[in-house]
C-alpha positions, 0 to 999 in steps of 0.5 A: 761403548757407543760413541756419537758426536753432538753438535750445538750449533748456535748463532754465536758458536759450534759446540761439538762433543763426542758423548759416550752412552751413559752421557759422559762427554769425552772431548769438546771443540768449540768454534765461531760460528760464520753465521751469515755464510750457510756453507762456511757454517756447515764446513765449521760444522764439518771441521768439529766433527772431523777433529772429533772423528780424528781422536775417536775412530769408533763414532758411529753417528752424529746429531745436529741441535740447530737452534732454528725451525727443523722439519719433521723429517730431521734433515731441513733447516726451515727458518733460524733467526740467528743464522742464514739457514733458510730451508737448508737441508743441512742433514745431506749437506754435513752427511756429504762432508764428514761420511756418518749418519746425521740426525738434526734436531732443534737445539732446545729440543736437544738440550730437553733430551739430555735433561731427561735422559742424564739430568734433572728429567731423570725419573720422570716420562713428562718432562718440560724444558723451559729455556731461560735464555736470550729468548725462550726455548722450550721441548717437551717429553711425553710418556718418555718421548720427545714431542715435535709436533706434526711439522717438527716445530712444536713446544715453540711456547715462548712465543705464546703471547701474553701481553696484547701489543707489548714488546716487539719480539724477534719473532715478528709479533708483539707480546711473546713469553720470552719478552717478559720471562728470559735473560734479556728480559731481566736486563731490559728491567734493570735497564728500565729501573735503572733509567727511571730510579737511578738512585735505587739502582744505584748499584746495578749502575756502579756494576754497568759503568754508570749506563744503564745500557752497561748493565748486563745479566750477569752484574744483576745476578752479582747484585742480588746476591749481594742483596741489592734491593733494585737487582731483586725487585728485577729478579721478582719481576721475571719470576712473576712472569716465569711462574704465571707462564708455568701455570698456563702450561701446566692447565694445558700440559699437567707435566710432572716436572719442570726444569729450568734452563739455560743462562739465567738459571745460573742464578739458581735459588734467586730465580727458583723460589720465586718461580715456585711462589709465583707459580703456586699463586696462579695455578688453577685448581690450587690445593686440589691437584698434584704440583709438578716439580720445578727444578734446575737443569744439571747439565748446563750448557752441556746439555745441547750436546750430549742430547743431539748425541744421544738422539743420533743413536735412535 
């Protein structure tokens, strides 16, 4: 049985996991992430791995999914917005400290790895992940490989501007996907209503402690299900923009499935069916060509590790 270790490393926190070769995780380790210091960063890194290392003798390999711009060689860490990794060669640096091959991907790509190997990609040689988190995160499976484009940093689709001058992103521009599709765009809604229409979210405000500026994503997911009418206009809303962004992908991609990550896809069939409607109404050439599916991610936040794993096997 071939064992390697995958490591989520996030602005937040390092995930780390020795992941077998059918994609079972045997054991995981989680740790804060010092995210404004590169060199405690790669020895928190170096920590995971070492106490996995520890338990499981016969690792043979590790892989790094780095939530920032990774180059073609999948050694360089060009540019993360949530850590100080600026043209980090972070592959030598962690080679150097834990002694076992190290492959360093973008942590979206990962996670799109692992659905497609071990998750709701089963089955399918072109797979697209759309990663409703913070942001957007995106990866791409093409004829059962996994597409990084000529630098390494392609599948970057939520910084696809869709709105001319909207919302300032984190990016530097005005407008992306993500500003309007994520799970920070769910609650920047139900702040925004709940600011203009107290009384109609009047629920959404008892769950954020009379603030708006209390609501959270998880209390809007909470109050949809419970059938909150303002929580589901705001589900709605992002499922308007999720379902139109698919539909542009699709006439440039024509992928066979989609599968839905990250937080807000939590929410599951309050997100799904709306984004399925909301796709199918603006596809083009609808009633005339085959749909793709749109499905779920299965492996949760699981699925960044046991696809850096996997990919440090190849």
């Amino acid at each position: 049985m071939a064992l390697t270790i995958g490591v989520d490393v996030g602005g937040t926190k390092v995930a780390a996991g020795v992941v077998d070769d059918r994609g079972n995780i045997l054991e995981k380790v989680r740790r804060p992430t010092p995210s404004t210091n590169p060199k405690e960063t790669a020895d928190t890194i170096a920590e995971v791995v070492d106490l996995l290392k520890g338990k499981f003798e016969d690792v043979t390999a590790v892989g790094l999914g780095c939530a920032g711009f990774v180059d073609e060689t999948r050694s360089v860490v060009m540019f993360a917005p949530n850590l100080a990794w600026r043209d980090e060669p972070i592959k030598a640096i962690v080679e150097g400290l834990v002694g076992l091959p190290v492959v360093v991907e973008n942590d979206a790509n990962a996670t799109a790895w692992g659905e497609a190997r071990y998750g709701a990609g089963r089955g399918h040689d072109f797979m697209v992940l759309v990663a409703l988190g913070t942001g957007i995160g995106g990866g791409l499976v093409i004829d059962g490989e996994l597409y990084r484009g000529r630098f390494g940093v392609g599948a970057e689709y939520g910084h696809v501007r869709v709105v001319p001058d909207g919302r300032r992103c984190g990016c530097g521009n005005r407008g992306c996907w993500e500003q309007y599709a994520s799970g920070n765009a769910l609650v920047y809604e139900a702040r925004e209503l709940a600011r203009v229409s107290p009384a109609l979210a009047g629920r959404l405000l008892e769950l954020g402690g009379g603030r708006p500026e209390g609501i959270n994503g998880p209390q809007v997911t909470e109050a949809a299900r419970e059938g909150d009418a303002a929580a589901l206009e705001c589900f709605r809303t992002i499922a308007q923009w999720t379902g139109q962004g698919l539909a542009d992908l699709t006439a440039v991609l024509d992928p066979g499935c989609f599968v839905i990550g990250g937080g807000l896809s939590d929410a599951g069939d309050l997100l799904l069916e709306p984004v399925r409607q909301a796709f199918t109404n603006a596809l083009t050439g609808r009633g005339h060509r085959p749909l793709p599916e749109i499905r779920i991610a299965e492996l949760g936040s699981a699925a960044g590790i046991v696809g850096a794993a996997d990919l440090a096997r190849l």
